[in-house]
C-alpha positions in Angstrom: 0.0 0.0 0.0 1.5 3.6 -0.9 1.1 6.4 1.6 0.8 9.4 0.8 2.5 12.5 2.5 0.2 14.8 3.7 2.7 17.8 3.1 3.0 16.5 -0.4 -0.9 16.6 -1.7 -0.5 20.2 -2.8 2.1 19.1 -5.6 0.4 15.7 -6.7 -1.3 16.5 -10.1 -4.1 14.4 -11.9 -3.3 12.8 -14.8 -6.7 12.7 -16.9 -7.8 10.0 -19.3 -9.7 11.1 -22.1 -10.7 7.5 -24.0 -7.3 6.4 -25.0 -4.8 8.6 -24.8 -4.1 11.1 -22.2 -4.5 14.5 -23.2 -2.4 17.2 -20.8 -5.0 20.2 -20.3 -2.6 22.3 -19.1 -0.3 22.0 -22.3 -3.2 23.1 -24.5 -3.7 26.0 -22.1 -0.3 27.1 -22.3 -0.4 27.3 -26.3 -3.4 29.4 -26.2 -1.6 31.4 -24.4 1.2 31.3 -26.5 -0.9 32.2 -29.3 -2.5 35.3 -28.1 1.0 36.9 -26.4 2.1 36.4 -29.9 -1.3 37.8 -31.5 -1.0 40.7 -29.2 2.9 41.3 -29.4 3.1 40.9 -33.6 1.7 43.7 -35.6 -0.6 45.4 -33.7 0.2 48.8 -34.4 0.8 50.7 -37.9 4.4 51.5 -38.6 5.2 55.7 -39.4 6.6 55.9 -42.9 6.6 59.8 -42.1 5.0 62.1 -40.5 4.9 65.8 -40.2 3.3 68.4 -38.1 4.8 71.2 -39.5 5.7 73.1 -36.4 8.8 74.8 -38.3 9.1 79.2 -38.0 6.4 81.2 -39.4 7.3 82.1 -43.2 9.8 79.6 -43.7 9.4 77.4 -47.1 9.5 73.8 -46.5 11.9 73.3 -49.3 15.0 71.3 -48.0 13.3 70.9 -44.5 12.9 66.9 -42.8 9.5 65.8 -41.4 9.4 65.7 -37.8 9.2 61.5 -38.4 10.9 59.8 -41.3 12.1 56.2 -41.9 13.2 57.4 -45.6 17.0 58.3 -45.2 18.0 61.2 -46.8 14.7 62.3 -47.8 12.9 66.0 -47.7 10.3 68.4 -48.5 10.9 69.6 -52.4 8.8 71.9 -54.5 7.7 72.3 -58.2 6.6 75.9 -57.7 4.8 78.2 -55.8 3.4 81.8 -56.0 2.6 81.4 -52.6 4.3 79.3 -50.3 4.5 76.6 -49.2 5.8 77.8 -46.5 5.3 77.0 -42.5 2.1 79.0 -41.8 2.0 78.5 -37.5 -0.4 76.3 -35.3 1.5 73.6 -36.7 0.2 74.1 -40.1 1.6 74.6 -44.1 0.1 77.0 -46.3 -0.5 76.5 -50.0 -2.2 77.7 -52.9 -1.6 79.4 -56.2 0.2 76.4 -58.4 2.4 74.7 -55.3 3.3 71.5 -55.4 5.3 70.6 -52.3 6.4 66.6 -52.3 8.8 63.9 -50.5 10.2 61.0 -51.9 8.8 58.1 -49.7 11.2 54.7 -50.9 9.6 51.1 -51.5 6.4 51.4 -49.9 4.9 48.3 -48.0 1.7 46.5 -49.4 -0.7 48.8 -47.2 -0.2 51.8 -46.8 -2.6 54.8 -45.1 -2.1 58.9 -46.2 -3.6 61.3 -44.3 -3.7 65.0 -43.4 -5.8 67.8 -42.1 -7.3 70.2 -44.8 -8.2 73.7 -44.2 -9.2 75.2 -47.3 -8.9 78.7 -45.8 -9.2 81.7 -48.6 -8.8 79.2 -51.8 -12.0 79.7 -54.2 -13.2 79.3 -57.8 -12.9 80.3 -61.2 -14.5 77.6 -63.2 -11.3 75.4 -63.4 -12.4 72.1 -61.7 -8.7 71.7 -60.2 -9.2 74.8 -57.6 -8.8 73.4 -54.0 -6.3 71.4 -52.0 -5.1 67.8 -53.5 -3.6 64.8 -51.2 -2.0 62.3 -52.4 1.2 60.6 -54.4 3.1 61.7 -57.7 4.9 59.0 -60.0 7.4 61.7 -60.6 8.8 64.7 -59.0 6.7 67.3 -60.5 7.7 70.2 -62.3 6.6 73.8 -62.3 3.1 74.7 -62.4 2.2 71.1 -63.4 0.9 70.4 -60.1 -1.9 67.5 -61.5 1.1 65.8 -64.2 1.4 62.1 -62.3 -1.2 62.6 -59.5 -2.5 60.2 -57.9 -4.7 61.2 -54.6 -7.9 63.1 -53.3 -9.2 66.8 -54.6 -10.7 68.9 -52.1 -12.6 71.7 -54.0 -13.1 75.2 -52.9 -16.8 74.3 -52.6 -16.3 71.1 -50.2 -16.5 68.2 -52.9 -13.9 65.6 -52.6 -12.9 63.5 -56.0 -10.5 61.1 -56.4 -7.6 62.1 -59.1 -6.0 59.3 -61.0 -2.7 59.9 -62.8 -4.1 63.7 -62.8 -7.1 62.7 -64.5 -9.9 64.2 -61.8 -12.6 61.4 -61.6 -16.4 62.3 -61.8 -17.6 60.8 -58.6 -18.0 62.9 -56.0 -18.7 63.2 -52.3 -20.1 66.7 -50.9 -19.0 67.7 -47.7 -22.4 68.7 -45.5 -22.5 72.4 -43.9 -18.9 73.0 -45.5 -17.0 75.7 -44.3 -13.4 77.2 -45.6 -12.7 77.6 -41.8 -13.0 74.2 -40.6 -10.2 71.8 -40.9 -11.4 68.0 -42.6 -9.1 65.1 -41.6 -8.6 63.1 -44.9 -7.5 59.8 -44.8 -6.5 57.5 -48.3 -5.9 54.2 -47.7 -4.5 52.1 -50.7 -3.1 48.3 -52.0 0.1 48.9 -53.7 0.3 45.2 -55.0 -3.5 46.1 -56.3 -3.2 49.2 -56.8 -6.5 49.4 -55.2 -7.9 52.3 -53.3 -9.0 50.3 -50.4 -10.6 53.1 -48.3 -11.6 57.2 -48.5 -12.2 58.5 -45.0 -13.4 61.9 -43.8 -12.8 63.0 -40.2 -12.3 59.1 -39.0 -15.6 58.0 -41.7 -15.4 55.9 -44.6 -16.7 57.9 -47.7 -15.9 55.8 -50.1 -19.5 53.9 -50.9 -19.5 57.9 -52.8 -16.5 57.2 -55.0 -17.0 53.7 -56.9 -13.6 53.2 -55.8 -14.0 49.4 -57.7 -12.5 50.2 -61.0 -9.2 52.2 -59.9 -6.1 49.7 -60.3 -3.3 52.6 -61.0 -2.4 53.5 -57.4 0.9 50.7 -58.2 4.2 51.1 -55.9 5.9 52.4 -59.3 3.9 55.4 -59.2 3.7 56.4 -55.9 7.5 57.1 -55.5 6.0 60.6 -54.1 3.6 61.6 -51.3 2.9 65.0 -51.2 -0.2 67.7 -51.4 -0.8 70.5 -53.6 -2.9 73.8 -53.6 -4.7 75.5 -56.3 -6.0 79.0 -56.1 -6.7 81.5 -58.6 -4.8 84.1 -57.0 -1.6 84.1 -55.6 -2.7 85.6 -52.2 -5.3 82.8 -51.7 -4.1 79.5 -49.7 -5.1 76.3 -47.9 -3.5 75.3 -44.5 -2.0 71.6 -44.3 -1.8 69.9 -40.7 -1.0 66.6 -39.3 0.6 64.7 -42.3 1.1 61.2 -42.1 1.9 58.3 -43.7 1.9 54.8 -42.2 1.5 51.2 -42.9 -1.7 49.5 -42.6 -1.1 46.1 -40.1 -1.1 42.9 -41.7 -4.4 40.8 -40.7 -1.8 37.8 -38.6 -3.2 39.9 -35.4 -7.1 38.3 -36.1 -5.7 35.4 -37.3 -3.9 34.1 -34.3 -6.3 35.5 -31.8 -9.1 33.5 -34.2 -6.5 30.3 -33.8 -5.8 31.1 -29.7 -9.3 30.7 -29.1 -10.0 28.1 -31.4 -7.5 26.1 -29.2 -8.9 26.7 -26.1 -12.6 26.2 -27.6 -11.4 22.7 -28.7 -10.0 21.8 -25.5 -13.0 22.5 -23.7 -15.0 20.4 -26.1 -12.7 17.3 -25.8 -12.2 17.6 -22.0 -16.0 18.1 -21.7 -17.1 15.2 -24.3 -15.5 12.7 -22.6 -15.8 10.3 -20.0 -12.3 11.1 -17.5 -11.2 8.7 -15.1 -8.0 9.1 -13.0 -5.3 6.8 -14.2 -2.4 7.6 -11.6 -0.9 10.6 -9.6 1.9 12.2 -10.4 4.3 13.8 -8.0 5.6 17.1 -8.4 8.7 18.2 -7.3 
């Protein structure tokens, strides 16, 4: 007969029998664990490709100057022209207008990517020319003088609140009107895109997706080949008139592995359940701990 130490009960573990093998519950609870620290620890959180917040002194061009955040070596803010600005305009803020194209070369950009900014379009109006507002977006190549639409490839905000989407310059008809506009508000645009697709994946205004407006379906062109640029523009009929530019940013858009292992992690643990609860257990032994 075996006695058992009383001092010793605490560190006897059950081994359970489920039919015929012996399935070790605590093993499958440790890699659902596993599976969720590594869910929770992978990509979880978008990578900055570069951001600005354009915080540099009042009146100085951004010509030459580096974003607050850029994993781009070597890489600035250039410009085509401008007959006003762009230049650092205070409250963290670029101002641009006239024919100003103001750009940054951004490398090899990841699959996903997400371009945003805040737009203020300030004193800009119109003339009849259906380019007149503030553009956001990408250019295939640097542009040059007052060829501000040559290679575009982003979002038109109009004088008169309508977005569009522009498409190697070409200014698409679709259009989304922005409710109880106002040139004094500031409109957080955001442009999500495939590169591999060269799908736009996603329009977003002020954290809302806008793009059901756009019949974004048929645009294949946004291609890592031509978006060796991220930039903005501004479009005004006068020199004096300009746009304000805030809170530019360009990021990566997370892989979906984060869903995927939490989906597996659970799926684990829901299996577990289900064999250690289908199953008739008997105890088949103790086993000492030491």
């Amino acid at each position: 007969m075996t006695i058992l130490n009383l001092k010793h009960l605490v560190s006897i573990q059950p081994r359970i029998s489920y039919g015929k093998s012996a399935v070790p519950f605590y093993l499958s609870l440790m890699l659902s664990l596993i599976l969720i620290v590594s869910a929770l620890t992978g990509k979880a959180s978008a990578q900055v490709i570069i951001d600005d917040q354009f915080s540099g002194p009042i009146g100085t061009g951004l010509s030459g100057a580096t974003p607050d955040t850029t994993y781009v070596p070597g890489t600035s803010w250039a410009e085509s022209f401008s007959a006003f600005g762009p230049t650092y305009s205070g409250s963290n803020s670029a101002q641009s207008g006239a024919y100003s194209s103001t750009y940054i070369g951004v490398g090899v950009l990841p699959k996903n990517i997400d371009l945003s900014a805040g737009l203020v379009l300030n004193t800009i109006g119109a003339d009849g020319q259906n380019h007149r507002g503030l553009g956001l977006g990408f250019y295939s190549n640097a542009p040059q003088g007052n060829a501000f639409l040559t290679g575009f490839y982003g979002l038109l905000v109009s004088s008169s609140g309508v977005i569009q989407v522009v498409d190697a310059g070409n200014i698409l008809a679709q259009t989304y009107t922005i409710q109880g506009f106002s040139g004094a508000t500031k409109y957080n645009l955001g442009l999500a895109v495939n590169t591999t697709s060269g799908a736009v994946t996603d329009v977003s205004l002020n954290g809302s997706s806008i793009a059901s407006s756009l019949s974004l379906a048929s645009i294949s062109d946004f291609t890592k080949s031509n978006l060796n640029y991220a930039g903005f523009y501004g479009s005004s009929p006068s020199g004096s008139d300009f746009g304000l530019i805030s809170n530019f940013e360009l990021v990566t858009i997370p892989e979906p592995s984060t869903t995927v292992l939490l989906s597996m992690a659970l799926g684990v643990f829901a299996l577990m359940l289900v064999v250690r609860g289908g199953h008739s257990k008997r105890v088949v032994g103790f086993k000492t701990v030491a």
